[in-house]
N, C-alpha and C positions, 0 to 999 in steps of 0.2 A: 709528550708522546715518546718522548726518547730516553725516557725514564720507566715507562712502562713497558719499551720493546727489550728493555734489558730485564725490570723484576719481574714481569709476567714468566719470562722462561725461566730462568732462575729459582722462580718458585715450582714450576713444575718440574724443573729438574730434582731439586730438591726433594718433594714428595715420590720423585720416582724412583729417586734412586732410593731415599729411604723406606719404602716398599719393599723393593730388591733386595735390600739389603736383610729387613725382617721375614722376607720369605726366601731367601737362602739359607737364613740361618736358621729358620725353622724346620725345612726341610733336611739342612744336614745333621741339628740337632735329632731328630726324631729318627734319623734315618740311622746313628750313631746310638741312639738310646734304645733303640729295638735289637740292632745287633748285639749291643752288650747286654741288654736281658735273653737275647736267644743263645749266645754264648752261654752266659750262667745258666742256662738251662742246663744246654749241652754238660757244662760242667757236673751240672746234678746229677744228671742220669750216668755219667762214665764214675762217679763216685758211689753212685747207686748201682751200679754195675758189678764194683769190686765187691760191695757188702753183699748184693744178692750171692757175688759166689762162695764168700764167706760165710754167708748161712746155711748154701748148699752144704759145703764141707762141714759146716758145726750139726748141721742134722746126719750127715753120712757119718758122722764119726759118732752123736750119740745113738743112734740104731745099732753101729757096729759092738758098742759099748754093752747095750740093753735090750736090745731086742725090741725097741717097744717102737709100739706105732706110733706114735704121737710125734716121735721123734722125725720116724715115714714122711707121717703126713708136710711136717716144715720143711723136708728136705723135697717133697713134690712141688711145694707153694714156690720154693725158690728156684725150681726150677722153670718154671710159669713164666715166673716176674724177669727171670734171666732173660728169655726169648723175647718177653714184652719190649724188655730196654732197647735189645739189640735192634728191635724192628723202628725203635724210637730213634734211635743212636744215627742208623741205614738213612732215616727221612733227614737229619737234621743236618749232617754231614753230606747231606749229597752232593752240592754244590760243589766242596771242598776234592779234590782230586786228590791229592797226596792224603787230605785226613783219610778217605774213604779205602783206599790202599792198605791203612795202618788199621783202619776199623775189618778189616777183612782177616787179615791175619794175625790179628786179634778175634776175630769170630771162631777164627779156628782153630785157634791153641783153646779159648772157653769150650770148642766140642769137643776137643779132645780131655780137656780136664775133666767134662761133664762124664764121657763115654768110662775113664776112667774110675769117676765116684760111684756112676753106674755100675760097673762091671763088680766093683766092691759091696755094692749093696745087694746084688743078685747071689754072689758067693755068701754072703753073709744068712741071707735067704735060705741058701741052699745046708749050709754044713749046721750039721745039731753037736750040741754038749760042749767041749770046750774048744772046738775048732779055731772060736773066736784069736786064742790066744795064738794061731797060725796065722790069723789074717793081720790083729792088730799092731804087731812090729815093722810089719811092711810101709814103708815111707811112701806112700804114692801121692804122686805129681806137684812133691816140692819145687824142682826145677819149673814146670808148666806152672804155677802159681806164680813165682818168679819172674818168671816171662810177662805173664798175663796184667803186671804191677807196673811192669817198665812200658809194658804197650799202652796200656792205660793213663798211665802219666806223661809221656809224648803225644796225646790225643788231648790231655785237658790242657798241656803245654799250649799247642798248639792254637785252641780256643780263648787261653789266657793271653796268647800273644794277640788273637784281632780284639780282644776285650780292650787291649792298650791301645789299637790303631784306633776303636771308636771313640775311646776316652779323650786321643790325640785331635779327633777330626771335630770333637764337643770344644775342648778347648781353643781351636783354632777358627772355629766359628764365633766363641765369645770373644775371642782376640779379635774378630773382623767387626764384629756390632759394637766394644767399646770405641775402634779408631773414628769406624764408619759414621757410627749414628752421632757423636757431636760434630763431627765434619759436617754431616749433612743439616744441623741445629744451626751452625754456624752459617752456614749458605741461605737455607732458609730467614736468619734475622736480617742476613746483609736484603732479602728481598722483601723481606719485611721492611726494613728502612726504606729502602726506596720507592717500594708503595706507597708509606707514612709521608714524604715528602711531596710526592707526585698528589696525594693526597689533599695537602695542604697548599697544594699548586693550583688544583683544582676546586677548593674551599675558595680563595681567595676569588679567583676565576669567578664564581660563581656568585660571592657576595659583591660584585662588581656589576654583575652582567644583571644579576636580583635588582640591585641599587639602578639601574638603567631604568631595566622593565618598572621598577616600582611607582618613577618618575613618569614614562612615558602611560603608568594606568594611573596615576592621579593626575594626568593631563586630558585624561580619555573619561576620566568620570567625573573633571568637571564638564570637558564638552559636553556630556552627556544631563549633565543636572541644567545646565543651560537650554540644549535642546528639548529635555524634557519641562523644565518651566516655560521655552516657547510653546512646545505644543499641546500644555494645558492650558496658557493663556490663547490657544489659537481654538483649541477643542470647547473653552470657553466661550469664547467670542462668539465660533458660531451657533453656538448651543445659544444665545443670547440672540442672537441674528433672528434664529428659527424661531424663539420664540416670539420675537418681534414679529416677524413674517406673518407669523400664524394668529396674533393679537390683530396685524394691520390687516387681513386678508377673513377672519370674524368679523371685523368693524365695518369692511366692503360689504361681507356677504348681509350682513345685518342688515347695514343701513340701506345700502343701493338696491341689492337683490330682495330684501324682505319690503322695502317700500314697493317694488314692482311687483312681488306677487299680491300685496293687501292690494294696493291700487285695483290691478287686474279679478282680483276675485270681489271688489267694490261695484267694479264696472260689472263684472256677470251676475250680482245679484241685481243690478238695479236693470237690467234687458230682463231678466226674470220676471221683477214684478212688474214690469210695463207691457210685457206678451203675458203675464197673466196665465189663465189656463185654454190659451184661446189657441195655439199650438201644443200639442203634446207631445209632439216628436222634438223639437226644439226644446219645448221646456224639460225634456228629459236631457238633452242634451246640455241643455245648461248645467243641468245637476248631477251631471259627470263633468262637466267643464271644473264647478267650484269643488268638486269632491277631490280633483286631481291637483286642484290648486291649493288644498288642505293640504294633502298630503306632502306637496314641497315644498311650503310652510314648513310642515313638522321635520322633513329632510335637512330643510337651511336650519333650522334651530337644534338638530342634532350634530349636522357638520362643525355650525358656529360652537357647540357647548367642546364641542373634542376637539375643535382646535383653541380654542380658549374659554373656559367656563367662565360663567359672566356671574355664574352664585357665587364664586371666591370675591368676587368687588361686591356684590348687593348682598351675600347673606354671611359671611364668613366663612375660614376654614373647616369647622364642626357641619357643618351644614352641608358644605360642599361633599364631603368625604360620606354624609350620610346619605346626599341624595347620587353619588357615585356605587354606593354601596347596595342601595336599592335599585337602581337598575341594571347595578349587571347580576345583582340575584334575579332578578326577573330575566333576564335572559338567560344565565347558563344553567340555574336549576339550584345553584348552591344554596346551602346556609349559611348567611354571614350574620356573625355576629360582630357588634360595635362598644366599645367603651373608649367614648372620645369622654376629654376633658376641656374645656376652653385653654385657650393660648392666645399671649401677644406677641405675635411676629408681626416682620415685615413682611408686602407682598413677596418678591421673590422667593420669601422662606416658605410661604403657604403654597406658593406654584413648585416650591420643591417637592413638599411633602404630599401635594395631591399627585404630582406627575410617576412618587415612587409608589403610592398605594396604587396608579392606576396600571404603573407599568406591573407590579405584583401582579393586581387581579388579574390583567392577560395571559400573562406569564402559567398562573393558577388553573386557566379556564384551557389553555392549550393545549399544556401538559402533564400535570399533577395529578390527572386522573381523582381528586378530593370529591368530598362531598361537605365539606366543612371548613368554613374558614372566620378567624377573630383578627379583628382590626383593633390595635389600642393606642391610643394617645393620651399623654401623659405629661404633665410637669415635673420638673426637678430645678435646682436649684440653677440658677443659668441655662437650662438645657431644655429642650423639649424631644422624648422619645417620641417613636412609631412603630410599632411592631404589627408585619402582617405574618400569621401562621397558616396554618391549611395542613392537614391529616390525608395529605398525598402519597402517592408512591416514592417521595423525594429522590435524591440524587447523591452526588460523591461531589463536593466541593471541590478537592482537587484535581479530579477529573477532569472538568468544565473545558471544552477547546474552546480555540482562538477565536469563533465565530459565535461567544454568547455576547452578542451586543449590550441585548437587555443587561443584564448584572452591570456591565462595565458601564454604561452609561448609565443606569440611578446611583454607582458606585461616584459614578466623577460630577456628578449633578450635586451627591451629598459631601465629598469635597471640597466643592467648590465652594460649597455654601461654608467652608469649616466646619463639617460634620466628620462623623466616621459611622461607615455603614460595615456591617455584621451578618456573611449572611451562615446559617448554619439548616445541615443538613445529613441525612444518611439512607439508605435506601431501605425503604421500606416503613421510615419513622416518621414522614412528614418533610415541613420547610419551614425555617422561618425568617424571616427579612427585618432584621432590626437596627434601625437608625435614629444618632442622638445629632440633635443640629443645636447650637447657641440662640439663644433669641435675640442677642443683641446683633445680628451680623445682619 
């Protein structure tokens, strides 16, 4: 930490000042390089100045010569371009107080030179045949040209002298970004160092504190493989327990409750035929007595078949699964279809595989909204499959919340057994519940 309270700022200072320093120096350069191109401007037009009055005089003097217009006309154009300058000169100079002073009386020696070439080109106008040779010895405004040279030249002096102060303030700006900016390289690496190390302060730190935690989750994932083989051996158990229950609790309803209803529906037919048809209110009543007593017959042998089917011991696997298959077609409406194959399993492998087909058909009949379903069983080599389909509205596998019991318990049934259970699905495409169990287990 006390390595990062010193390169954190370091490094911003760094970056700050070298900012600073590129946007000072940008600003002064730019600010330095428009003055010198507005100077050299300036310098153009006080040079374009002098030519415009030079060409005034070079047309005043060939009109004086020849009389010709053409001559006229150049010495009007330069008269134009004259006043354009001065009006350029007036904006450029404004700033300038002392220039503008010199650009004034200098405006007015160019009027008076003008009013001059003027005043010669109207006489020239005026006088026919050789007059010319009166006018052209006349030397006019030698001196005012003269003049007009020296003013002209202390006006571009003057613009050549701030040309040198911006050239000065250019170079003194790159004098300040060669000291500044590795100055500021150099401060930047020292904070770059000390990042780097703080860095490798905090690598080690971390492969330390990594190498803890890494310890303290291989200590947590074996608890957890421990906890998790108790509470399959326990999830087992009672899944074993229950089915035991429900084995000893068919065996009562059978043997105890089925002896007491045959007895009882024994007894009511033999009062039957001893009252004869010598009572008809009573012998009607008898014959709701044993119709009632049929019927929870047929109750005790549907409780006793759902809590343990008694065709897995007296008919086999195949058999069980067909006459499971046939009665819940008969009740929910579906079509099931079957292609069983014989198989030698153990019991518990057969009470596995009937308990996942019959948990399927529930499952099917609840909520799959099908009208179609295929049951198959199969050999392979050590293995015996079971696949239940159904052309349902299916579902999103990984979807599934915490409270599909169903799934998770024919899932941990076919575990148990050392199987592995498959179930595949998608909405709109159906379901299919496919499971490979070992036969030797």
């Amino acid at each position: 930490m006390p390595r990062l309270a010193v390169s954190l700022p370091l490094a911003v200072l760094a970056v700050f000042l070298l900012l600073f320093i590129e946007e000072t120096t940008f600003q002064r350069s730019s600010s330095a390089i428009a003055e010198i191109e507005q100077e050299a401007t300036t310098q153009q037009h006080i040079v374009m100045l002098t030519q415009q009055l030079l060409a005034a005089e070079s047309g005043q003097r060939g009109f004086l010569l020849t009389g010709s217009a053409r001559h006229l006309d150049a010495y009007d154009a330069a008269l134009r371009s004259i006043n354009t300058t001065l009006e350029v000169l007036r904006a450029r100079l404004g700033p300038h107080v002392a220039d503008m002073q010199e650009l004034a009386a200098l405006s007015r020696d160019v009027s008076r030179k003008l009013a001059e070439l003027d005043q010669t080109v109207r006489m020239r106008q005026a006088v026919q045949g050789d007059s010319r040779k009166f006018v052209l010895p006349v030397d006019v405004g030698l001196d005012q040209m003269n003049l007009i040279r020296e003013q002209t030249a202390k006006l571009s002096a003057s613009s050549s002298h701030r040309s040198d102060l911006g050239e000065a303030q250019i170079e003194r700006t790159l004098k300040l970004s060669r000291a500044g900016i590795p100055l500021m390289a150099l401060l930047g690496l020292l904070a770059f160092y000390l990042y780097l190390r703080q860095s490798r302060d905090l690598l080690e730190a971390g492969l330390r504190e990594q190498k803890a935690l890494q310890g303290e989750r291989d200590l947590l994932e074996t608890q957890v493989r421990e906890r998790t083989a108790i509470l399959t051996e326990l999830a087992t158990h009672l899944q074993n327990v229950r089915e035991d229950e429900r084995g000893h609790l068919a065996r009562e309803l059978h043997d105890e409750l089925g002896a007491l209803l045959t007895a009882a529906k024994l007894d009511v037919a033999r009062l039957k035929a001893r009252l004869g048809k010598s009572l008809p209110e009573v012998s009607e009543r008898l014959e709701h007595l044993i119709a009632t007593l049929n019927t929870g017959i047929a109750l005790k042998r549907r409780i006793v078949e759902d809590l343990r089917p008694s065709s897995l011991s007296h008919l086999g696997l195949v058999a069980s699964l067909e006459i499971l298959a046939r009665e819940f077609e008969d009740q929910s409406g579906l079509v099931i279809a079957t292609q069983l194959e014989a198989v030698e399993i153990g019991g518990a492998a057969q009470l596995t595989v009937y308990r996942l087909v019959q948990e399927s058909l529930t499952n099917i009949g609840n909520y799959a909204e099908a009208t179609r379903v295929d049951i198959t069983l199969r050999n392979a080599e050590g293995f015996l499959h079971i696949d239940v389909k159904d052309n349902g509205k299916g579902f999103s596998p990984d979807r599934l919340g915490a409270g599909t019991h169903g799934l998770a318990g024919m899932r941990h049934r076919v575990e148990a057994s050392g199987g592995s259970l498959t179930v595949t699905s998608a909405p709109g495409a159906g379901a299919r519940i496919a499971a490979a169990l070992p036969k030797d287990h």
